[in-house]
N, C-alpha and C positions, 0 to 999 in steps of 0.2 A: 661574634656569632659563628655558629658553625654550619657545617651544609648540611645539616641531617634531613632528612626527606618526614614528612608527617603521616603518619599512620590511617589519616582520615584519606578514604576512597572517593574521591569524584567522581561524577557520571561522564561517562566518556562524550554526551552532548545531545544537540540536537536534530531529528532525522524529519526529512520529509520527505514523504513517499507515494510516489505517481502511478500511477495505473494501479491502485493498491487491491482492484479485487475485492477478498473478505478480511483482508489484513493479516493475513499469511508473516511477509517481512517485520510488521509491529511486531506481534505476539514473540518472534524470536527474539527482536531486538531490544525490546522492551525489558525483556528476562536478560537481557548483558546489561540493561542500566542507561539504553537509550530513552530517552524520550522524543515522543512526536508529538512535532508543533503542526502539522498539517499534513492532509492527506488529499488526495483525490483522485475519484473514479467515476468514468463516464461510459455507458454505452449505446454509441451513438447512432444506432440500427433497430433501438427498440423503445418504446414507449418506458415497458418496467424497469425498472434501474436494481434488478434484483443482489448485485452484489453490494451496495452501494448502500442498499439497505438491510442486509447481514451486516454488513461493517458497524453501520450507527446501532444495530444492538445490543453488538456487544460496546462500541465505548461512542456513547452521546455524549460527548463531552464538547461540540463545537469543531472539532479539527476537518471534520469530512467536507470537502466540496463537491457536490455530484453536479460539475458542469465540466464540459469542453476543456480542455487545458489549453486551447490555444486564448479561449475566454478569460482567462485568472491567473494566465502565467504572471502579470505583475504582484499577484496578490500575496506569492510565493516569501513566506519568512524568512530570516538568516536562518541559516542551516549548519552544518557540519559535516553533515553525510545525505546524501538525495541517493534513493534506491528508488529501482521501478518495476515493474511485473510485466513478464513474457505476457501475450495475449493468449489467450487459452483458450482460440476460435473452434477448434476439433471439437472440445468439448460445451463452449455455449450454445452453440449450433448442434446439437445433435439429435433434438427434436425433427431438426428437419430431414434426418436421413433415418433411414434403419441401417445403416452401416458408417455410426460415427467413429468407430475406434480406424480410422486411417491408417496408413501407413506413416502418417507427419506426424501423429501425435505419440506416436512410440507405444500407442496403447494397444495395438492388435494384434 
């Protein structure tokens, strides 16, 4: 036999991804050939769970948890890669100010 390598491309694996937001880190890693096996996004200061529910429309496929991560850390699949999302308080909160672009959020 010899060692020649095979022309067929593997997916470089499985991601799962915490604080996912609207699924920002999917959509890129998806397009490299990741696949995710789970996701989950919680916000834990308000009734509407509004990112949580952009994420499920764009992919209902089952992987979204919209609970506490401290509630379903067991629930967590094998993975390969675990990414997770800055909290992006400047901007979910900014209802409540008329002067949400802070100085923290780099947006002012």
């Amino acid at each position: 036999m010899t060692g020649r390598r095979s022309n067929k491309r593997e997916t470089p694996g499985r991601v799962v991804e915490l604080f996912a937001g609207v699924g920002g880190f999917r959509v890129a890693l998806e397009r490299s050939g990741w696949q995710t096996v789970w996701a989950n996004q919680w916000e834990p200061s308000t009734k509407a769970q509004h990112a949580a529910d952009c994420y499920r429309r764009h992919w209902d496929d089952g992987t979204m948890v919209n609970a506490d991560i401290a509630t379903v850390i067991d629930d967590v699949p094998e993975h390969e890669l675990l990414v997770g999302g800055f909290p992006c308080q400047d901007y979910s909160s900014w209802r409540a100010s008329p002067t949400w672009a802070t100085p923290s959020s780099g947006a002012s």
